[in-house]
N, C-alpha and C positions, 0 to 999 in steps of 0.2 A: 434147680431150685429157684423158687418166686424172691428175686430182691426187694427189698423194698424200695421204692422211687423217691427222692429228695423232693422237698415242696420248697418253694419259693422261700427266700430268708434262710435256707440255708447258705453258708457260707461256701462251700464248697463249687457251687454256681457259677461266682462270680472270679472265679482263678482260672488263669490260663492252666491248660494240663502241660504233662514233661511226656516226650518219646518215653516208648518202652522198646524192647530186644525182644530176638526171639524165643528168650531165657525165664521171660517174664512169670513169675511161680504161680503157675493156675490157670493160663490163659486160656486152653483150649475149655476148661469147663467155665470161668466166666465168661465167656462168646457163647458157650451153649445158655448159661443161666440170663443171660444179655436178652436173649434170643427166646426164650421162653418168658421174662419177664412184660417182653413188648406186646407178645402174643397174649398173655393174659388181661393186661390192661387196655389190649386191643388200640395200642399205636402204630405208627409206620415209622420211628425212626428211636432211636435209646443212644444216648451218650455216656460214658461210662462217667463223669461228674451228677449225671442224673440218677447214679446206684451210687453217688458218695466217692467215687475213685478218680483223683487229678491223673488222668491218666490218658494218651492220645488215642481212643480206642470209640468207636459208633458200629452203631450195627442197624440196617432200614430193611423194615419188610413189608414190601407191597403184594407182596404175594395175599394178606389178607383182605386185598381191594380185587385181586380178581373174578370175583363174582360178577363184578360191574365191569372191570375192565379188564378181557382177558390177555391182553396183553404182560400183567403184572405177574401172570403163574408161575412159580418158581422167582423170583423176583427178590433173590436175600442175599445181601452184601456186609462183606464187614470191614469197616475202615482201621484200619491203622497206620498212627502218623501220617494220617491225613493232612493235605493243604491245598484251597484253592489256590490257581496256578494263574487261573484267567478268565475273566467271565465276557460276555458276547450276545448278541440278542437284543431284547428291550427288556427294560425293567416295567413288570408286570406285578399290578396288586392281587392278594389271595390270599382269602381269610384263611389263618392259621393257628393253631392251639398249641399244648405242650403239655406233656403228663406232667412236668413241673407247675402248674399252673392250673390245676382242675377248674373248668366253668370257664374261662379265659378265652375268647376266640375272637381276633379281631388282625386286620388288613396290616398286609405288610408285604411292601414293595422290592422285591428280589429282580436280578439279572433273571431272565429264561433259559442260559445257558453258562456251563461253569466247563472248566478244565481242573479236574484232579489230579493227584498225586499221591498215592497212598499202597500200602502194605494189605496183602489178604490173612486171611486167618493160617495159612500156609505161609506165610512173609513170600510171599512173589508179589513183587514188583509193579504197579501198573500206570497210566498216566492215559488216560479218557476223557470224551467229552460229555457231558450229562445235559438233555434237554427236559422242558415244560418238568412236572409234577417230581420225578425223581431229581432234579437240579433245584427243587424249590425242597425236598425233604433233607439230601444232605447238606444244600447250607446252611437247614436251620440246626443239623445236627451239629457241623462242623462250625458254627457259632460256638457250642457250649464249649467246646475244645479248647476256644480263645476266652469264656469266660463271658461272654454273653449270650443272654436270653432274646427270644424274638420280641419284650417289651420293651427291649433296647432300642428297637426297631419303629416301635411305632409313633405317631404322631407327639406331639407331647400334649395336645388334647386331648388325643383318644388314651395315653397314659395318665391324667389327669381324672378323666372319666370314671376310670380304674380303677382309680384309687383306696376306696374301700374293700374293694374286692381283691387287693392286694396288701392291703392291710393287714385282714382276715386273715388271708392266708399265712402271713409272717407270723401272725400270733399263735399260730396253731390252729384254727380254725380250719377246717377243710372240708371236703363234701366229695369223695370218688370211693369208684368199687373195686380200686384194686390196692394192694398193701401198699403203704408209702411211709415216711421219716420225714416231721414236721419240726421245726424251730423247738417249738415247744409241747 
């Protein structure tokens, strides 16, 4: 099933999410409907505060970029209670968007390499290091987890800039082609 995507001003956003169990009522078909919701709206990464749920759960699919980079094929992850552990590398800009945030795309400086800690849609256990492009999509996922957006991140010009365009959006204004849940 297509969730709808939360837009900016909602509330739900800006809250840290709580662990869930393996108990959790519905999990296996929300990671599926996770998972079809991204692929619809043709993103590469869904955080469950982005379908409205305080809840530690992401799911990244780069599998839709393998066209260009086949490297990405098969390429689909599901986080649970998630946590960066460690990050390493250089911090590197790269313009980045957000189905929260339709028409939004603008630079934001991440580490190039993370160490995770997280649960699969199995609850097996893992602890990884993630480089370049997937290290740059689950941070921004595992941001919303903590209750920030990547405009948390940016300049506070380039948030200034913004700012009608995220005006707009709080007030229900929106402009994208896939179902979403607006303030108003």
């Amino acid at each position: 099933m297509i969730l709808p995507i939360y837009i900016y001003g909602q509330p739900v956003l800006k809250k840290a999410t709580k662990e869930i169990d393996k108990d959790y009522e519905g999990l296996q078909q929300l990671i599926k409907d996770m998972f079809e919701t991204l692929r619809k709206s043709e993103g590469v990464g869904l955080a469950a505060p982005q379908v409205g749920l305080g809840i530690r759960l992401a799911v990244v699919d780069l599998d839709i970029m393998s066209d260009e980079r086949p490297e990405f094929s098969g390429y689909f992850k599901t986080f649970i209670n998630a946590y960066i552990e460690e990050t390493a590398g250089e911090i590197v800009p790269y313009e980045e968007g957000c189905l929260s945030f339709p028409g939004i795309h603008e630079k934001v400086n991440r580490p190039d390499r993370i160490r995770v800690t997280w649960y699969d849609e199995n609850f097996v256990y893992h602890d990884e290091w993630f480089d370049g492009f997937p290290a740059r999509v689950i941070q921004h996922e595992l941001d919303h987890l903590d209750g920030k957006c990547f405009i948390d991140r940016m300049s506070p010009l380039r948030r200034q800039m913004n700012k009608s365009r995220l005006n707009s959006l709080a007030s229900g204004k929106v402009n994208c082609d896939y179902k979403y849940k607006a303030l108003k």
